[in-house]
C-alpha positions as CSV (number, residue, x, y, z in Angstrom):
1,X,0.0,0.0,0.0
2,X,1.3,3.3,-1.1
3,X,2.3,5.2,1.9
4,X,0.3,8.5,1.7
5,X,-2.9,6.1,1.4
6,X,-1.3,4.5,4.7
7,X,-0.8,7.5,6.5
8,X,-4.3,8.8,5.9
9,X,-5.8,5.4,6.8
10,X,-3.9,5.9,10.2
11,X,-5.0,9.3,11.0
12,X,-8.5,8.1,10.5
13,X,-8.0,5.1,12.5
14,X,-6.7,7.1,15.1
15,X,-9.5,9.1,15.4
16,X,-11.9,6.5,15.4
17,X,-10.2,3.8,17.9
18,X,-8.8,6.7,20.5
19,X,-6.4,4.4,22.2
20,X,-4.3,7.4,24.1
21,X,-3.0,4.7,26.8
22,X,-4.1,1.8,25.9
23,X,-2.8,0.1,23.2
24,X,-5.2,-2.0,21.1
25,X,-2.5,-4.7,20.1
26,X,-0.6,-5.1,23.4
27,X,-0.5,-9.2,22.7
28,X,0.9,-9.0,19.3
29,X,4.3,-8.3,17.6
30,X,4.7,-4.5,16.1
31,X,5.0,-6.1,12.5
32,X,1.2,-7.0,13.0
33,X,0.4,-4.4,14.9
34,X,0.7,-2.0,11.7
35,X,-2.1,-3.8,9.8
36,X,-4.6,-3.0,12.1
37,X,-5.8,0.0,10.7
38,X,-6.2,-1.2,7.5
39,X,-8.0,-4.7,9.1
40,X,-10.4,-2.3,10.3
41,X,-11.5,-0.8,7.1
42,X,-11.5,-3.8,5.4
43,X,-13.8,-5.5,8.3
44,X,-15.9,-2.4,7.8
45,X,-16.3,-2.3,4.3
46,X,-16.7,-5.7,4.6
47,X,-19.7,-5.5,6.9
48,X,-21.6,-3.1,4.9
49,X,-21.4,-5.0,1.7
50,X,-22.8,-7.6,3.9
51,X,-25.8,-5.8,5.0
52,X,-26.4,-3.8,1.8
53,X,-26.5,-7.7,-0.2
54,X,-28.9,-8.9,2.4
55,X,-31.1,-5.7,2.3
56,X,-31.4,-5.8,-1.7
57,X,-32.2,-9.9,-1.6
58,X,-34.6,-9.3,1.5
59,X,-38.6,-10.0,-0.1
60,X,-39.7,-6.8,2.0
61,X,-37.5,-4.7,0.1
62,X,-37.5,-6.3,-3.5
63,X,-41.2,-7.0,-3.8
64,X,-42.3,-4.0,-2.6
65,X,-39.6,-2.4,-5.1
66,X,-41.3,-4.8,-7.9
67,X,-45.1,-4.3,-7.4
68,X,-44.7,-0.7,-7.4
69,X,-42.6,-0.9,-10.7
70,X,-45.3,-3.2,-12.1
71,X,-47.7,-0.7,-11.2
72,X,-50.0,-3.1,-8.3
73,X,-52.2,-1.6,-6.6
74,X,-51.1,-0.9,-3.2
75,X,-54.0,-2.2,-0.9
76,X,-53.7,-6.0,-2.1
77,X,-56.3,-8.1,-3.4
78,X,-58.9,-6.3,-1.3
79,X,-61.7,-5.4,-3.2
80,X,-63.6,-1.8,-2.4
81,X,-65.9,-1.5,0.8
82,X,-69.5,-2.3,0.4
């Protein structure tokens, strides 16, 4: 990774995480220690892309999307009130 793109995806980190004292990677070596920031996007980016598939294959989103686009009437099968 290009090292501007690194430092920027540090600075954000740090602003998110806030460690100050505590250091999130206490129990491993330095050398892995430096991918954490960019663990945490990925994980993040990950998760989203996770919950945006399953929101555009969930039936209360796409049928509604392809009733409406069919042009269904929006009350159902329910005929008019006596």
């Amino acid at each position: 990774m290009p090292a501007r793109n690194k430092d920027t995806l540090d600075q954000v980190y740090s602003l998110i995480a806030n460690e100050e004292d505590a250091r999130v990677c206490t129990d491993i070596p330095d050398e892995a220690c430096r991918e954490v920031p960019r663990n945490f996007f990925l994980i993040l980016g990950s998760n989203v892309l996770t919950k945006l598939g399953d929101l555009l294959i969930s039936p209360k989103t796409v049928l509604a999307w392809l009733l409406s686009a069919i042009g269904a009437p929006a009350g159902g099968l329910a005929g008019p009130d006596p």
